[in-house]
C-alpha positions as CSV (number, residue, x, y, z in Angstrom):
1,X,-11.3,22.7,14.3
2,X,-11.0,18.9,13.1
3,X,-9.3,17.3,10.3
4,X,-9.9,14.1,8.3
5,X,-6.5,12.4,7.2
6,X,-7.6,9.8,4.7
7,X,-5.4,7.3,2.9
8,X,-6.6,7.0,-0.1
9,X,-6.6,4.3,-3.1
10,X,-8.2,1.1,-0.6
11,X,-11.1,-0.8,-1.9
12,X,-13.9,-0.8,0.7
13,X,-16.7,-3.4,1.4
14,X,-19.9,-4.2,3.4
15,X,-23.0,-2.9,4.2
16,X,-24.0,0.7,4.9
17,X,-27.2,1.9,6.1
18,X,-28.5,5.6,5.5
19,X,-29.2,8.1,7.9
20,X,-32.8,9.4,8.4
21,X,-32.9,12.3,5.5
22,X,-32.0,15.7,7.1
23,X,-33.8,17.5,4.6
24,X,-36.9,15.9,6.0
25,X,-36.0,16.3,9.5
26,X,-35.7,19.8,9.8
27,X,-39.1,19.9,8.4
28,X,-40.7,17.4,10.8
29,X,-38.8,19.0,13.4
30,X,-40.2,22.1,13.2
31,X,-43.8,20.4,12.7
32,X,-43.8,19.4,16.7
33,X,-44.4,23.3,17.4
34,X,-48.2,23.4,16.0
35,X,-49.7,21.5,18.5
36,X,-49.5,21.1,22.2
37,X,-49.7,17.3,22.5
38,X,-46.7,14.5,22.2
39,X,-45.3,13.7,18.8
40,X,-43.0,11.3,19.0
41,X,-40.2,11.0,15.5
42,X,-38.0,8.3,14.9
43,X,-34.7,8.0,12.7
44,X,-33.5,11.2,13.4
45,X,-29.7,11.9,11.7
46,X,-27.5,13.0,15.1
47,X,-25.8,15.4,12.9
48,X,-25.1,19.1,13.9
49,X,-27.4,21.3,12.2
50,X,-30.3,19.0,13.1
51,X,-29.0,19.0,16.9
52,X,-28.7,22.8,16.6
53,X,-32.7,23.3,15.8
54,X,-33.3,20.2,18.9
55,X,-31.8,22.8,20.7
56,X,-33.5,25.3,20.0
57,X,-36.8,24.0,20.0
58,X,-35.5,23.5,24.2
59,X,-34.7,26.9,24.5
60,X,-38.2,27.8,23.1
61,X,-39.6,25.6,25.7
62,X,-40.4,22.6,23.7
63,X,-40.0,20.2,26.5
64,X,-38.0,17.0,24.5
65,X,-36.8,13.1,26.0
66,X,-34.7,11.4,24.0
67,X,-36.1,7.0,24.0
68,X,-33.2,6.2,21.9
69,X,-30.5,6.3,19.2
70,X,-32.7,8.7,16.8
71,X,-36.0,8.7,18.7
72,X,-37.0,11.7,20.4
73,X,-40.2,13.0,22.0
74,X,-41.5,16.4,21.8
75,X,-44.6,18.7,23.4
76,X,-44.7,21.8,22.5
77,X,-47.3,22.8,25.7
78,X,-45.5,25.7,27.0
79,X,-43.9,27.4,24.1
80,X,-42.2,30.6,25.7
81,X,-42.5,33.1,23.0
82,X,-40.0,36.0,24.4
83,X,-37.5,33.8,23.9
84,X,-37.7,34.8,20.0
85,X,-36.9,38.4,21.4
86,X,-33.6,38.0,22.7
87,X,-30.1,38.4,21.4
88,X,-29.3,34.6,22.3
89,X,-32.2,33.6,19.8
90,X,-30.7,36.3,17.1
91,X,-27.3,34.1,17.0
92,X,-28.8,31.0,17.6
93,X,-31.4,30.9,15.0
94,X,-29.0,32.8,12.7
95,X,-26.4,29.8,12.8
96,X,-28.8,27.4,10.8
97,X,-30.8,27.8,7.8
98,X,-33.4,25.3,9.0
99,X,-34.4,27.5,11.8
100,X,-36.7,29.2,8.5
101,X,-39.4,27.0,9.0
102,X,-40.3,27.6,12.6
103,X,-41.9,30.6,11.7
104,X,-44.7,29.5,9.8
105,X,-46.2,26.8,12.8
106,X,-45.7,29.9,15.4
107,X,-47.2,32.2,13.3
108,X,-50.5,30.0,12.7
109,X,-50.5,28.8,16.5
110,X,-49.7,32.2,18.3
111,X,-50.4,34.3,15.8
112,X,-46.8,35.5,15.4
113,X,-43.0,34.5,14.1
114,X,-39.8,36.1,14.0
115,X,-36.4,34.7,12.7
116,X,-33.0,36.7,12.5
117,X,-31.3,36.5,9.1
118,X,-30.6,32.3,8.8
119,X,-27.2,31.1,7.9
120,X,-26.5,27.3,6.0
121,X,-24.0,26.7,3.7
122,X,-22.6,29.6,1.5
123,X,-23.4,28.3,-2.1
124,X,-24.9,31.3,-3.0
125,X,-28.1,33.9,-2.6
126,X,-30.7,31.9,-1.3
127,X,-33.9,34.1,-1.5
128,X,-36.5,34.1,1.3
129,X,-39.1,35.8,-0.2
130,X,-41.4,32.8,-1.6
131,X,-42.1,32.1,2.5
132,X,-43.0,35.5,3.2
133,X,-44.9,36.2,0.8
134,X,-46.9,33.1,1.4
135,X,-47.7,34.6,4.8
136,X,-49.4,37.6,3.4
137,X,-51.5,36.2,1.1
138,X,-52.7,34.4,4.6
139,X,-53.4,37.8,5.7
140,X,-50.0,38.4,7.8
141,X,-48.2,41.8,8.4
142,X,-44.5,42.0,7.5
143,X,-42.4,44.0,8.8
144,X,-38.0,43.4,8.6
145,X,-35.2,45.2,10.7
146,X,-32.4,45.9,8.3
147,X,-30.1,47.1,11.1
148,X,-30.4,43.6,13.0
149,X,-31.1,41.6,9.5
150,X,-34.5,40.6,11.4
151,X,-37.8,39.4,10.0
152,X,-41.0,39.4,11.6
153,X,-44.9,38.3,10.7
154,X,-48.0,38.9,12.6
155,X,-51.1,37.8,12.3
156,X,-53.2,38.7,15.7
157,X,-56.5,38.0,14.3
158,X,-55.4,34.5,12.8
159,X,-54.5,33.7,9.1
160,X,-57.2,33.2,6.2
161,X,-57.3,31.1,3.9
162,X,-56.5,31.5,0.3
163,X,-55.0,31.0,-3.4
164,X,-52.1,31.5,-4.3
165,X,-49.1,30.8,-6.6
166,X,-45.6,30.4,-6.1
167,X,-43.2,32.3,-7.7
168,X,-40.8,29.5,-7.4
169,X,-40.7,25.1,-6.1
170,X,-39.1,26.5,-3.3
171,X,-39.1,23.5,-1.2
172,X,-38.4,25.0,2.6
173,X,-40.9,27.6,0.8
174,X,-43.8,25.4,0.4
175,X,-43.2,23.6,4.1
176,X,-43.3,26.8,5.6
177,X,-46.3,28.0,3.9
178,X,-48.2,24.7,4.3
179,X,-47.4,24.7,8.2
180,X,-49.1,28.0,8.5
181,X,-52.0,27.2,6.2
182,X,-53.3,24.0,8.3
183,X,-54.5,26.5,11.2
184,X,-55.9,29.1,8.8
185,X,-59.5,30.0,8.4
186,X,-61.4,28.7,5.4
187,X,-59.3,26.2,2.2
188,X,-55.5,27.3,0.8
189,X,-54.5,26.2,-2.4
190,X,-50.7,26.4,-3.3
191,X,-50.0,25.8,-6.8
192,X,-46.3,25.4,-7.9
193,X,-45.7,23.6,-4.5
194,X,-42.6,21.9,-4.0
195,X,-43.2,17.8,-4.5
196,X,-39.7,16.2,-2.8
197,X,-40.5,13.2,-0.9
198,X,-39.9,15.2,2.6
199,X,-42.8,17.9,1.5
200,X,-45.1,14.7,1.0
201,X,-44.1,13.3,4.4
202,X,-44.3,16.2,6.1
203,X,-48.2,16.4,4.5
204,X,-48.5,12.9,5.5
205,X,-47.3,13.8,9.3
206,X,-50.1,16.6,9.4
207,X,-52.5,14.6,7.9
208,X,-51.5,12.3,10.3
209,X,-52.1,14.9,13.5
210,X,-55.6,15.9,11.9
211,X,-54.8,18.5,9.1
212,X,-56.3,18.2,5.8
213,X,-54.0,18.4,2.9
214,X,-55.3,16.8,-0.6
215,X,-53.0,16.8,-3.3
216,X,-50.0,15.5,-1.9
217,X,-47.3,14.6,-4.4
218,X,-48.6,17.2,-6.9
219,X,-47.7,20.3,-7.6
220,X,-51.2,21.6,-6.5
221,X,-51.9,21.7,-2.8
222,X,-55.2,22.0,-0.9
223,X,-55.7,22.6,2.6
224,X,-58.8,23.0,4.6
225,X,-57.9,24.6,7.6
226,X,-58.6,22.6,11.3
227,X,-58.5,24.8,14.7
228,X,-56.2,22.2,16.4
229,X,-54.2,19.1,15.3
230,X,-53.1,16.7,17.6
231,X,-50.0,14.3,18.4
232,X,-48.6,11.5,16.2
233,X,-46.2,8.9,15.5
234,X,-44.1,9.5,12.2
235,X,-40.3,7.9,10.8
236,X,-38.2,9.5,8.8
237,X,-37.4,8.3,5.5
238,X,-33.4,7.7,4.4
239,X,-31.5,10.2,3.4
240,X,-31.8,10.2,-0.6
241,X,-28.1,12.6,-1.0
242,X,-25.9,10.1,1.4
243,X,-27.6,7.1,-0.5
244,X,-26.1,9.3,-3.7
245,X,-23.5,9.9,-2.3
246,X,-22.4,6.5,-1.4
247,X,-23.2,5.3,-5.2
248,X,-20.6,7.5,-6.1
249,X,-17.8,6.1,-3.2
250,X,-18.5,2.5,-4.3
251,X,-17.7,3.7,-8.2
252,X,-14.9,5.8,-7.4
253,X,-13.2,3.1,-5.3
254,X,-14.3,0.5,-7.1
255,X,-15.7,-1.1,-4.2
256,X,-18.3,-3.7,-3.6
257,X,-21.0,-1.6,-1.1
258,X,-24.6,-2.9,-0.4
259,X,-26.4,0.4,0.5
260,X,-29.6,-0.7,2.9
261,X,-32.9,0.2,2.9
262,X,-32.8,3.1,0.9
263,X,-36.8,3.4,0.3
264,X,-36.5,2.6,-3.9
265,X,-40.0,4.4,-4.4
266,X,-38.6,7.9,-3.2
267,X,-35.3,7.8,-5.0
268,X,-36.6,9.2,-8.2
269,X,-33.9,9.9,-11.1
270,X,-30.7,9.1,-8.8
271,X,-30.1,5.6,-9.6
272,X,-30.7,6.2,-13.0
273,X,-28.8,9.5,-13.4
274,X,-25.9,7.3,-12.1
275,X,-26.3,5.0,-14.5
276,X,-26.0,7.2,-16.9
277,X,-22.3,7.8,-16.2
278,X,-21.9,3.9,-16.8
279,X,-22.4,3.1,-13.1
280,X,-24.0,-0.4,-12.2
281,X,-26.8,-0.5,-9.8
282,X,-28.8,-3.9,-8.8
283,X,-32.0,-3.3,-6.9
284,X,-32.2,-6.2,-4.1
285,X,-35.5,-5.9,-2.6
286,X,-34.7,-2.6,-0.8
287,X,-31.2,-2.5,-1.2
288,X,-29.1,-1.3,-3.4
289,X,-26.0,-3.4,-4.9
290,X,-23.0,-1.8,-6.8
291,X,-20.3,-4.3,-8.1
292,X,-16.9,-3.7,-8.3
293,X,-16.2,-1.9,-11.6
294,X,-13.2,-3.7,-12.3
295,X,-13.2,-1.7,-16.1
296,X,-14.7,1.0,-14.6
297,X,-17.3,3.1,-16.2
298,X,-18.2,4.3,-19.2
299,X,-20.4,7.6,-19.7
300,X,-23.9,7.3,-22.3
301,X,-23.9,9.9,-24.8
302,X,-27.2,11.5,-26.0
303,X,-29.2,9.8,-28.4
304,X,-27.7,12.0,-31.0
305,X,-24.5,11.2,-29.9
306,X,-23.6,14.4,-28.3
307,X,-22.1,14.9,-24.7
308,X,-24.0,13.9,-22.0
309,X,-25.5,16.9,-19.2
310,X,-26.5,16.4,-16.2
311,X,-28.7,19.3,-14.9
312,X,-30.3,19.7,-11.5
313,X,-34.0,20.3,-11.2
314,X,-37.2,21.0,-9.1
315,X,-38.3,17.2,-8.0
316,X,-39.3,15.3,-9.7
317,X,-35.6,16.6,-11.4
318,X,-32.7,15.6,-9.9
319,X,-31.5,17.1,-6.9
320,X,-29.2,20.0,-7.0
321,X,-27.7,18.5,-3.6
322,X,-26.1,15.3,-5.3
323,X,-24.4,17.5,-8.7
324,X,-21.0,17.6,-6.5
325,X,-20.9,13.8,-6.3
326,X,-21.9,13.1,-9.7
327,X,-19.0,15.6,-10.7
328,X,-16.4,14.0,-8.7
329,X,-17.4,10.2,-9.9
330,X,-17.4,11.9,-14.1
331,X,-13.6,12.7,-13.1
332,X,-12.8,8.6,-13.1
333,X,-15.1,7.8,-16.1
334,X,-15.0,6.5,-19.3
335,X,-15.7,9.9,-21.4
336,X,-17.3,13.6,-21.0
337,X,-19.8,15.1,-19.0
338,X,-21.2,18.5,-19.0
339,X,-22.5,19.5,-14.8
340,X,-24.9,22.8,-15.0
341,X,-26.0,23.7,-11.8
342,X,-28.8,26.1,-11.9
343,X,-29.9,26.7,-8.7
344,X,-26.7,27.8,-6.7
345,X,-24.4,30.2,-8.7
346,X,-21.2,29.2,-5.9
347,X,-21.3,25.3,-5.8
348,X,-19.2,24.3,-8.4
349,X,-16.4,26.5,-6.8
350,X,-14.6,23.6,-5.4
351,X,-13.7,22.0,-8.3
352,X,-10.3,24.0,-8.1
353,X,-9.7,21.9,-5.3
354,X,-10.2,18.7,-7.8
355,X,-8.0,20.2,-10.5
356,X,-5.1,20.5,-8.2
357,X,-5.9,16.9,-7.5
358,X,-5.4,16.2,-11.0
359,X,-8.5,16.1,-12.7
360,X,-9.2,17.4,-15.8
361,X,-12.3,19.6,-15.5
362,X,-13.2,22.7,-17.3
363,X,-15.2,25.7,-15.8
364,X,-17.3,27.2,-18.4
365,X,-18.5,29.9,-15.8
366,X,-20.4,29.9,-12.1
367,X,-23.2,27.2,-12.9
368,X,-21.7,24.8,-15.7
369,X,-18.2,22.9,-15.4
370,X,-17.3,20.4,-18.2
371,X,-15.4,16.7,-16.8
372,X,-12.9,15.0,-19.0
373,X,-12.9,11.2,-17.3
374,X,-9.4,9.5,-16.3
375,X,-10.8,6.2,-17.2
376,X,-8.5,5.3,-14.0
377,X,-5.7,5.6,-16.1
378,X,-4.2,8.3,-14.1
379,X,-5.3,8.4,-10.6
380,X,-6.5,11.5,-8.4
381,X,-3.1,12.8,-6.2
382,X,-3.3,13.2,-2.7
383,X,-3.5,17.2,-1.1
384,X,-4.5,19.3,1.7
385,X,-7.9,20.9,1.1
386,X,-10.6,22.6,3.0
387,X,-14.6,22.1,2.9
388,X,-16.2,24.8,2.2
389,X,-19.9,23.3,2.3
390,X,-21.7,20.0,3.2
391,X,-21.9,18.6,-0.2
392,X,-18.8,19.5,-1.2
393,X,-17.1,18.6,1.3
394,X,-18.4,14.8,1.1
395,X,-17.7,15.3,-2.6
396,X,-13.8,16.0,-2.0
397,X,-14.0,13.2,0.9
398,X,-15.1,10.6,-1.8
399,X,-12.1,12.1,-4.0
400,X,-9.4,11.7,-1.5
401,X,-10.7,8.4,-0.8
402,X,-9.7,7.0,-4.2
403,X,-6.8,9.1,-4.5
404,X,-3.3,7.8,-4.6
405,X,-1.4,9.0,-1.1
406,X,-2.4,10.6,2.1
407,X,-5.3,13.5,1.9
408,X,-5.7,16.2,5.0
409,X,-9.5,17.5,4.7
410,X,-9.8,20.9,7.3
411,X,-12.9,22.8,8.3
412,X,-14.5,18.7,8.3
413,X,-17.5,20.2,11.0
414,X,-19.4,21.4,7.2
415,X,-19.3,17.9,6.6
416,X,-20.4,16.7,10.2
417,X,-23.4,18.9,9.4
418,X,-25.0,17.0,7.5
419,X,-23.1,13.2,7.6
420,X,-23.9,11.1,11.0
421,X,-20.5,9.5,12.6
422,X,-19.2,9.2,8.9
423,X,-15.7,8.5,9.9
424,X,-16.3,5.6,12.2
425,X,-19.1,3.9,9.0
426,X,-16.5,4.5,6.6
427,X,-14.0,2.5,8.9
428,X,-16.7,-0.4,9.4
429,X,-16.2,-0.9,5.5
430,X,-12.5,-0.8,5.2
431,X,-11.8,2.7,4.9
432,X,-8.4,3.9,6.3
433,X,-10.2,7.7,7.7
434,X,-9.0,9.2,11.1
435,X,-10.4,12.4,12.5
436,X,-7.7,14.4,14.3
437,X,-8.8,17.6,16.6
């Protein structure tokens, strides 16, 4: 097991560019498995869990060449099928909670899909039930293995087409569902789709391999079903939580950072979410530019003057994924803020870990936390603490980083999950961050 040890308190500068978004990726990854022909996908994040489903795309007999730093191939010609009947597959596919979304391609393409209970990051219940019951409105049989925590669908006769309505924005939900509808007889329409940026690339990547998806953006998808889609060429946009979460090390440090190429049009509410806690962001063709907050930041009430919340929500809401960043930057700022995270009843569990560092935060109960801002009067201490997820754990390496003294972060492989190399970038802008095994 690894461990960060960060000196904290440095002023950084430079340039940092995002990784490719590995929300999207896992997606798009799992895309490559609905037709037999070459798909080629650039900026991929080398990051664990998105090297874990790469994997295991090989061991289902995807046959993958890497051209470069995050440009892969992959044909999906000789998809071996048993393999999803093995115990390897059970504790493979069980170690990632991407792994989902390779059910719905294989059920439209072979007909069948089975995947063992997934895994992710424990931030509490995280239902499955929006994907399956996608797949039998499509006409697929259901069938789950309490004993071995295993799900199946089958669908010999091929899925038909139909309407439905989802019971939640679930976005992993919609992909799913919209990966199995392409190859379905006759039109699907989902209504109460999920609408993130990665949904409408991965309709755009379909769209792009012959599919025929109308609606894209909305919450109302149609899809004509096609017998057989073909190969493509598709990129992968930045990743929209490290761009927030780099916001919030430039304001926490009170560092000058240019973020690069961040794709403006798919940021939605981040950079003005952040400016609502008094943070200062230039937009410089398609880059973003924070000052150094030399008098630091001051939080915008409501316009009735009452405290200010911050609440995630279903795009185009903010993203539950950046709620742990924006509550570590409130514990420097100029005034209060009230965090309520609704979707996840165990993220906000780590801010024990920021009280001990000396900020002053109040936990109403599992989904709301109230921040009372230093105003960098008194700084953040150093301490030894553990991540126990991905965005946490980034959220409590941004806090050590402005904190006064010498920080051990353990269990640092939940953040490699989901942050590329983010030792040696921090380094490149000034950062004093060494990994130790």
């Amino acid at each position: 097991m690894g461990v960060f040890k960060i000196e904290g308190g440095i002023r950084l500068k430079g340039e940092i560019t995002p990784q490719g978004a590995k929300n999207e990726a896992l997606q798009i990854l799992c895309a490559v498995l609905l037709t037999p022909e070459k798909v080629t996908i650039n900026n991929i994040p080398d990051i664990i869990d998105i090297n874990k489903l790469i994997k295991l795309l090989g061991n289902l007999g995807v046959k993958i060449h890497k051209n470069g730093k995050g440009s892969y191939d992959f044909q999906a010609d000789e998809v071996n099928m048993g393999y999803l009947e093995t115990e390897a597959f059970k504790k493979e596919g069980g170690s990632l909670r991407g792994s989902i979304m390779i059910v719905g391609p294989l059920l439209a393409r072979f007909g069948k899909g089975y995947i063992p209970k997934p895994g992710g990051d424990k931030i509490g219940r995280r239902r499955l039930d929006t994907h399956f019951e996608g797949f039998i409105n499509l006409g697929a049989k259901f069938r789950y293995n309490r004993e071995d925590h295993f799900y199946g669908v089958e669908a010999p006769e091929g899925l038909i087409g139909t309407d439905m309505l989802l019971d939640e924005a679930s976005v992993t939900g919609t992909a799913n569902i919209v990966m199995a509808a392409v190859l379905a007889k006759g039109v699907t329409t989902v209504y109460n789709a999920a609408c993130e940026p990665y949904l409408q690339q991965l309709c755009k990547m379909l769209n792009s391999m012959g599919a025929k998806i109308t609606g894209v953006g909305s919450n109302l998808l149609t899809i004509e079903g096609v017998k057989s889609l073909g190969g493509c060429t598709h990129r992968i946009l930045p990743d929209m939580i490290e761009i927030g979460s780099w916001i919030g090390l430039a304001a926490m440090t009170r560092s000058e950072i240019t973020i690069k190429n961040v794709s403006w049009d798919n940021l939605g509410l981040i950079p003005n979410t952040f400016r609502k806690l008094g943070i200062t962001i230039e937009r410089r063709g398609d880059d973003i530019y924070i000052p150094t907050h030399e008098n630091g930041y001051e939080v915008k009430t409501d316009i009735d003057g009452s405290i200010l919340t911050i609440a995630d929500a279903p795009w185009p809401g903010f993203t539950p994924d950046l709620l742990s960043i924006l509550l570590v930057v409130a514990t420097q700022a100029r005034g209060d803020v009230l965090i309520h995270q609704k979707m996840f009843e165990s993220r906000l569990f780590f801010v024990d870990k920021l009280i001990d560092m000396g900020a002053k935060i109040m936990l109403c109960d599992p989904h709301r936390a109230v921040v009372m801002g230093h105003d960098f009067k008194s700084t953040l201490k150093a301490t030894t603490m553990s991540s126990p997820d991905i965005r946490a754990g980034i959220s409590l390496l941004i806090a050590a980083l402005s904190a006064k003294g010498t920080s051990t972060i353990q269990n640092i492989e939940q953040i490699d999950r989901g942050y590329e190399n983010i030792d040696e970038r921090l380094r490149a802008i000034g950062a004093k961050i060494i990994r130790e095994e």
